[in-house]
N, C-alpha and C positions, 0 to 999 in steps of 0.2 A: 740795378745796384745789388751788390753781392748781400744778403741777408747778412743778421748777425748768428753765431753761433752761439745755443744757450744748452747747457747740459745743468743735470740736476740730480746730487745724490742725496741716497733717502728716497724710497717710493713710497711711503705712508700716506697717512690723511691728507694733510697739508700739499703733498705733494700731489697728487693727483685723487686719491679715492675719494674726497668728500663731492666734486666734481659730480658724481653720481645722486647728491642729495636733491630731489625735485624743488625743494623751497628755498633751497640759497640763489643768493643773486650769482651770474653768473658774467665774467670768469671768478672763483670762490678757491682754486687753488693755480699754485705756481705752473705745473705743466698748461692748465688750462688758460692761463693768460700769457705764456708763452706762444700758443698754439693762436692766440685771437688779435696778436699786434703782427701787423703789414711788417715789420722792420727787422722779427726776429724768425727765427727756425728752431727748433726743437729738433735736436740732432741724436741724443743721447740720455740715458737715462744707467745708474749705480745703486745697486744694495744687496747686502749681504745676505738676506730673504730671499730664496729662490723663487719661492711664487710671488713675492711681491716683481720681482723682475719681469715675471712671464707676464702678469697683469698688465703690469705700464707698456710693454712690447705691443702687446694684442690690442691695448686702446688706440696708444700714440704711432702706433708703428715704428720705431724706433730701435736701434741696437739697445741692449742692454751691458751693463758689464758687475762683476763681483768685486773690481777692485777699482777706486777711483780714481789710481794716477795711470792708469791704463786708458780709463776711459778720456778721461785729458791729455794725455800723450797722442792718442789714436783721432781724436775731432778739435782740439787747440779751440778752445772754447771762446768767448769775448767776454761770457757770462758764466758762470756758475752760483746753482741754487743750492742752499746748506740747507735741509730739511730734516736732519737726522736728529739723535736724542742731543739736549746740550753739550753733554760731557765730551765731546767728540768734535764742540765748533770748532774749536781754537786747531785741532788737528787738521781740519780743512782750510781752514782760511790759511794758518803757513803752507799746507801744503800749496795753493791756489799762487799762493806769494813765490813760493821756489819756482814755480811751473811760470809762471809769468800771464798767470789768468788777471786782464784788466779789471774786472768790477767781479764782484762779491754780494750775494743777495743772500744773507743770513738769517735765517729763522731767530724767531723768540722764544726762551730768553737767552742774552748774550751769549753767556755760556752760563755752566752750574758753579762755579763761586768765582770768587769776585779777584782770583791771583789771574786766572787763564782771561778773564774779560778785560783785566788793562793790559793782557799782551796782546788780546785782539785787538782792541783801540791803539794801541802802538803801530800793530801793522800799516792801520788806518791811515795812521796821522804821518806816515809817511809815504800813504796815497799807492803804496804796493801790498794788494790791491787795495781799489777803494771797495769799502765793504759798507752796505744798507744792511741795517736791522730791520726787519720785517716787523716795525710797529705801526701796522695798515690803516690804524686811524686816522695816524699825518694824512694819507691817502686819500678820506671817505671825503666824499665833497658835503658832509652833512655836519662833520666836525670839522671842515676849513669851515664851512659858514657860521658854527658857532664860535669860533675866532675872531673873525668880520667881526660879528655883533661885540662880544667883550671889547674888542676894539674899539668899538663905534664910540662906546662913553653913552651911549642913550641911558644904560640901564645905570649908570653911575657907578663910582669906586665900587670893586671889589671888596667883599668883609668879609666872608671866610665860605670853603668849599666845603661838602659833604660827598661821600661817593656811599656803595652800595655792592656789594660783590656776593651771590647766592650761585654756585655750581651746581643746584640739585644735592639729591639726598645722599648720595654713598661719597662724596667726596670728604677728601678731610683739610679744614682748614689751611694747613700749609700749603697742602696742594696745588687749592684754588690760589692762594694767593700766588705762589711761586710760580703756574702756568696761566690765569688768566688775569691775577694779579699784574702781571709786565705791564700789558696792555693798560690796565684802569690807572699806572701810575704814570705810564706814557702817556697817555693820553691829558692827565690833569695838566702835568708839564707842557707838552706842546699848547694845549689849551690857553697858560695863563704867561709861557714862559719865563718859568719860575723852576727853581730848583726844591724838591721835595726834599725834606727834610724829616723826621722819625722825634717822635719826641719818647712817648710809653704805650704801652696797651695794658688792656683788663679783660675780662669776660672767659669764654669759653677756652681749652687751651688750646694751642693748636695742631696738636695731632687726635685730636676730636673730629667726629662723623655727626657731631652733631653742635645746637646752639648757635651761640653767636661771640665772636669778640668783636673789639672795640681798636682801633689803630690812631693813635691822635699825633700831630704833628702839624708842620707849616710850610707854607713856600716861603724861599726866600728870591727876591729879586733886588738887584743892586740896587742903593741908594734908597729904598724902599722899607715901609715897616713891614713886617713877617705876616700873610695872610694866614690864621690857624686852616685846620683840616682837619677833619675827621673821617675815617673810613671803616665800614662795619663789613666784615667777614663774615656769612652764614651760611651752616652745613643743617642737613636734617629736611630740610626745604624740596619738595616735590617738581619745583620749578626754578628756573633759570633765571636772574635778574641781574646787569650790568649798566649801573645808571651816574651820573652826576650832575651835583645841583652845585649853583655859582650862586650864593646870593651877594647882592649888589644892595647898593643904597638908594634905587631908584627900581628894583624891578630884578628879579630872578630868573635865573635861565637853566633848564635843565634837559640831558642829552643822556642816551645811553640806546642797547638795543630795542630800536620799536620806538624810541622817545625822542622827540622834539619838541619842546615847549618853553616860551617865551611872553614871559607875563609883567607889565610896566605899569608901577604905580600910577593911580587917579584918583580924585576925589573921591570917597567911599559913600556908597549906594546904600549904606546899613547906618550910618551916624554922622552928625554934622561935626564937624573939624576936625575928623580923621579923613587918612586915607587907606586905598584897600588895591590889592595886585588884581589886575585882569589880563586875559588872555590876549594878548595881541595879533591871535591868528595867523601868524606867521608859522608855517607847517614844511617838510621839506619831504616830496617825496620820489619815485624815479631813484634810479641808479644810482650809488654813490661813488662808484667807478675804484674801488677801493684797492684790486689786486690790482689791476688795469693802468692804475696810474701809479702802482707803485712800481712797474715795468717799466710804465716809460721813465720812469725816472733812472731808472737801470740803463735804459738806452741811451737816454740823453750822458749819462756818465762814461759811456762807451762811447760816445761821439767826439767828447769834450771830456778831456781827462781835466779839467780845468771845474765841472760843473759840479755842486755843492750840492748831494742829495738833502732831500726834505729829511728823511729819516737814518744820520750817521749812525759809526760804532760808537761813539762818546755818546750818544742818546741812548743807546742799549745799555753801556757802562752805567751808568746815571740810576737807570731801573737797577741795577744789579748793586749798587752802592746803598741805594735805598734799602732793598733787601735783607743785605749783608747788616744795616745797623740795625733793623727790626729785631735787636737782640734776646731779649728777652720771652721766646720761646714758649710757652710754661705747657 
């Protein structure tokens, strides 16, 4: 059977260089899980960076081009990978839409404000192309499993979520929220299937390099009372932390990089007629297949124009709506 054809413009990090990092899991970028599914082919590769071109050429072996409707004109792709700066999705995805590229594999975030993201979600929604937000969590098989478990009802009703977001020290708060922020608010949403909502913030302001603010707000799900939120933004910080905590009425569950932990109330070990949270041992480790399965999902879309990615344009819109209301700035 004929492979599929998958081109990718943008040769940056994402795109192929982090590939080279010895500690990420691997495949960790889009050429490299191109390169590691039976199903597809890695034909071509687009960017305006002349050595970034020569690099991906010399790894992947592949043509390179400087203009992208060339390179789609020249290999009639199945697939195309958006990995460039935001300001520029909405330019490829129509262009992908004119050209008649079936699926759309779009980096995070949607795009940089929130007019050009509901016309990428319009493309969507009329399925030329279908386009996937690369929000890789949907992905990680360590955050379906904490889905499973909130599901389960073991740890009981939901009561309110706390997140955690530290970029290291030179970043400045907007930053992190605006680039690795996408991900921590995708992620609560797919987590609880709820829509995030913005209520105020306080603390540090955020084009600060250093401190911390404060983001308070709720999910709302239909039919449903409002689970508050709270999310802390920290610059100044020597290390990297991306984490979230579920407390529940029966036992709390918390997940982020490096962290899986699930702890369910029992009689407490320190005083009689209380109770106290224990560790319930439950650990997830091995692969989380993250790029890997956000490709096949790419493929499966390519197979079945009918098939319903795990990670839509309206889930990227969603982060970028959230964003957009976090108004207040200071």
């Amino acid at each position: 059977m004929e492979k599929i054809k998958a081109v990718i413009v943008g040769l940056g990090r994402i795109a192929s260089l982090l590939e080279e990092d010895s500690l990420r899991e691997k495949p960790c970028t889009h050429a490299g899980a191109v390169a590691a599914n039976a199903d597809c082919a890695l034909t071509a590769g687009c960017d305006t960076d002349e050595e970034r071109r020569l690099l991906f050429a010399k790894k992947w072996q592949v043509p390179v081009f400087a203009i992208a409707a060339e390179m789609i004109s020249t290999h009639k792709p199945q697939i195309l990978v958006i990995a460039t700066h935001p300001d520029s999705h909405y330019h490829y995805c129509h262009l992908a839409s004119e050209m008649q590229v079936p699926v759309v594999i779009c980096e995070k975030p949607l795009a940089d404000n929130i007019k050009e993201a509901r016309k990428i979600a319009r493309l969507a929604e009329r399925g030329n192309p279908i386009i996937i937000t690369n929000h890789e969590r949907r992905y990680s098989q360590d955050y379906i499993r904490a889905k499973e478990i909130l599901k389960e009802g073991k740890l009981g009703s939901l009561l309110c979520v706390r997140s955690v977001l530290y970029m290291g020290k030179t970043t400045r708060l907007v930053d992190a929220l605006w680039h690795d922020g996408t991900h921590l608010a995708d992620a609560i949403m797919f987590l609880t299937d709820a829509i995030l909502k913005h209520r105020r913030s306080w603390g540090a302001k955020f084009v600060s390099k250093s401190g911390t603010a404060w983001l308070e707000g709720s999910l709302s799900r239909e039919k449903e009372r409002p689970i508050p939120l709270l999310m802390e933004i920290g610059a100044g910080r020597d290390h990297l932390v991306f984490e979230i905590e579920f407390s529940c009425e029966k036992g709390r569950l918390r997940i982020g990089n490096g962290v899986f932990e699930v702890l369910e109330s029992v009689p407490s070990p320190y005083a009689e007629k209380f109770r106290s949270l224990k560790n319930k041992g439950e650990v997830f480790s091995g692969p989380t297949g993250y790029f890997a399965n956000m490709l096949k999902d790419a493929v499966a879309c390519v197979k079945n124009p009918l098939h319903s990615p795990a990670s839509k344009a309206v889930d990227g819109l969603r982060v970028i709506e959230y964003l957009n209301s976090v108004k207040k700035w200071r």
